[in-house]
C-alpha positions in Angstrom: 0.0 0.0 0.0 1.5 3.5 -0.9 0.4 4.9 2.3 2.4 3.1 4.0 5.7 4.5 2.8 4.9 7.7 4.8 4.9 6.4 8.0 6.2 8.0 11.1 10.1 6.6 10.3 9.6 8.6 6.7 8.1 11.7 9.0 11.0 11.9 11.2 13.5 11.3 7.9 11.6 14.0 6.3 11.6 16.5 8.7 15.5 16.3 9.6 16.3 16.6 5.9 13.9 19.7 5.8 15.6 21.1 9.2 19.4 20.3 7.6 18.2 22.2 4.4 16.6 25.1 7.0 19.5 25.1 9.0 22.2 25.4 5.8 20.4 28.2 4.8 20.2 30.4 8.2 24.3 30.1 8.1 24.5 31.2 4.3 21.9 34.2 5.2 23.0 34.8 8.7 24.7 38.2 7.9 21.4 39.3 5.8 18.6 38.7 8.6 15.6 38.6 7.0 15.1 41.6 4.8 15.9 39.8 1.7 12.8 37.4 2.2 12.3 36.5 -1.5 16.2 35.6 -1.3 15.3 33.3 1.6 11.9 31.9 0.1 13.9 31.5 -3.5 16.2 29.0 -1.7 14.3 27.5 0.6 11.7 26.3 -1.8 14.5 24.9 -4.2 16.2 23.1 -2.4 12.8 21.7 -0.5 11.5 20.7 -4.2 15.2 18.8 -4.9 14.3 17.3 -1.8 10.6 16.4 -2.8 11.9 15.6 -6.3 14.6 13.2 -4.9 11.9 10.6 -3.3 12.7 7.2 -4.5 9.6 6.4 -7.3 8.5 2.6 -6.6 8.4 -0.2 -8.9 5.0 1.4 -11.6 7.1 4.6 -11.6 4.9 6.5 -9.6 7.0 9.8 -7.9 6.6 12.8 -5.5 5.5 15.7 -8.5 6.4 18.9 -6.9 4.7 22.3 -7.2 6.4 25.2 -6.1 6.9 29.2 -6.9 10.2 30.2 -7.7 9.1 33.1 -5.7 6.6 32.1 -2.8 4.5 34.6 -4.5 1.0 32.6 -6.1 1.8 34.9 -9.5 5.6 33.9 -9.6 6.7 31.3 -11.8 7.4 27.9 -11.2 10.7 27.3 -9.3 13.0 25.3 -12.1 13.7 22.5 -10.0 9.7 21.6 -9.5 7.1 20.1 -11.9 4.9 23.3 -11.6 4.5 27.1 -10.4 2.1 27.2 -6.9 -0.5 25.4 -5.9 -2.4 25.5 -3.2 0.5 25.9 -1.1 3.7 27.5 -1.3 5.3 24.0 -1.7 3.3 20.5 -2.2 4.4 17.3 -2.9 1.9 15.1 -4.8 2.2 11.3 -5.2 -0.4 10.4 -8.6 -0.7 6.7 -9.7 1.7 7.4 -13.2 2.5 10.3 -14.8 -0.4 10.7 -17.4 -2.5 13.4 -17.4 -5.5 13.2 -14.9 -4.1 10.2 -12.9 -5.4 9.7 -9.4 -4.3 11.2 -6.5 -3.0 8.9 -4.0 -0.9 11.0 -1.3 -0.2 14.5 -0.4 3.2 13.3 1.2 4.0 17.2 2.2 2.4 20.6 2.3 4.7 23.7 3.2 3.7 27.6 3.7 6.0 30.0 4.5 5.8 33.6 5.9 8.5 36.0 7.1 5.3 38.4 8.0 3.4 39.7 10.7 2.0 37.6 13.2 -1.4 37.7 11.4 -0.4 36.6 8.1 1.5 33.8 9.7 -1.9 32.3 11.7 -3.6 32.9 8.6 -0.8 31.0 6.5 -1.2 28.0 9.2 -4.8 27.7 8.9 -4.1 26.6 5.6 -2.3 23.9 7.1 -4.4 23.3 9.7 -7.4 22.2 6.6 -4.8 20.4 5.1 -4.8 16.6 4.3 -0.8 15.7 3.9 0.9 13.4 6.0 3.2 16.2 7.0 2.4 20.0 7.1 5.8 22.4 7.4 5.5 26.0 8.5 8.3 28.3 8.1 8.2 31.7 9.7 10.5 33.8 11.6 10.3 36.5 14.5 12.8 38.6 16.2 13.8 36.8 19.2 14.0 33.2 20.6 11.3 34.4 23.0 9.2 35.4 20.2 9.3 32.4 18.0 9.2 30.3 21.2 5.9 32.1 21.8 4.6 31.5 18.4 6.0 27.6 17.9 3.1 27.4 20.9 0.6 29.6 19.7 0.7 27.4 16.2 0.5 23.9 18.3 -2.4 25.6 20.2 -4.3 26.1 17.5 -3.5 22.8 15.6 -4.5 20.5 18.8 -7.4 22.8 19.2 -8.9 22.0 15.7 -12.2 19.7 16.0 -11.4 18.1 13.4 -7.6 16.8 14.3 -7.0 13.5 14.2 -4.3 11.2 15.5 -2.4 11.4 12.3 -2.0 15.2 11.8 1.7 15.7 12.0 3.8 19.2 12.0 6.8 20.5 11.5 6.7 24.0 12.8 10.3 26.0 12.2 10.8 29.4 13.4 13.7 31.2 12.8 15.6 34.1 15.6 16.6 36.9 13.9 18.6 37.3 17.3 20.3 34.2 17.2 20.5 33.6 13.6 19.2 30.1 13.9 15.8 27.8 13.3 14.1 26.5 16.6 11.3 23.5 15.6 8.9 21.4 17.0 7.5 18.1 15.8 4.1 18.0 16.8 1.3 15.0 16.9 
């Protein structure tokens, strides 16, 4: 069965690969801060689609397809490294039963959003999230202190446990990054 590739063991790989691609990016920006966010986003969401493009394809050739803006931006074009501009999210990876045209869906492996905004825009980019059905939901966002983000990391798994409609499956990687300490803090939650 398919959906059993992305099990909690594929979860935990994933995640680590997506905090070692996180974490490699905070030292290359680290003397920039955030004010070049569509630097950051550019970057991010390549190397997050090699990632996604990478996934092993099993024995009918059936692979991760991976949508992604070059810019975060649901108007920019299509990162090169993906199969397709936005959609939906600022990063999905799809898992279709072949290649052809109109194939079924059988897994949404990974949905991301990202936001280096205000506090607002990154509930509202959650939420998203939150509706999603993936087997693993990222959010990237960043604040100015460790105290900040700490604050936010709980605010986020507040409002995903407090969803009705949560069930024991809903997984999250939450990664908020210090503009103080130059550094990504994450929590794994469900």
């Amino acid at each position: 069965m398919v959906s059993s590739a992305y099990d909690n063991a594929w979860i935990t790989e994933t995640s680590e690969a997506i905090c070692n691609v996180l974490d490699d990016a905070a030292k290359r920006f680290a003397g920039r801060g955030t004010n070049d966010n569509d630097a950051w986003t550019r970057e991010i969401l390549a190397q997050l689609a090699r990632l996604g493009k990478s996934q092993e394809r099993d024995s009918q050739g059936r692979g991760i397809w991976v949508y992604a803006s070059k810019t975060g931006k649901p108007s920019g074009e299509a990162s090169p490294v993906a199969d397709g501009g936005e959609w939906l999210f600022d990063l999905c990876w799809l898992l279709y039963e072949s290649k052809e045209r109109g194939a079924q869906l059988l897994v949404v492996p990974l949905v991301m959003e990202m936001e280096w905004g205000n506090l607002g825009d990154v509930i509202d980019d959650f939420e998203k999230l939150i509706l999603a059905r993936a087997r693993l939901r990222v959010m990237v966002f960043s604040d100015t202190t460790r105290a900040r983000v700490n604050s936010l990391l709980g605010k986020l798994s507040d409002l995903a446990r407090g969803f009705e409609d949560s069930n024991s499956s809903d997984r999250y990687l939450l990664c908020g990054y210090s503009a103080e300490s130059k550094e990504f803090i994450y929590k794994l939650i469900g």
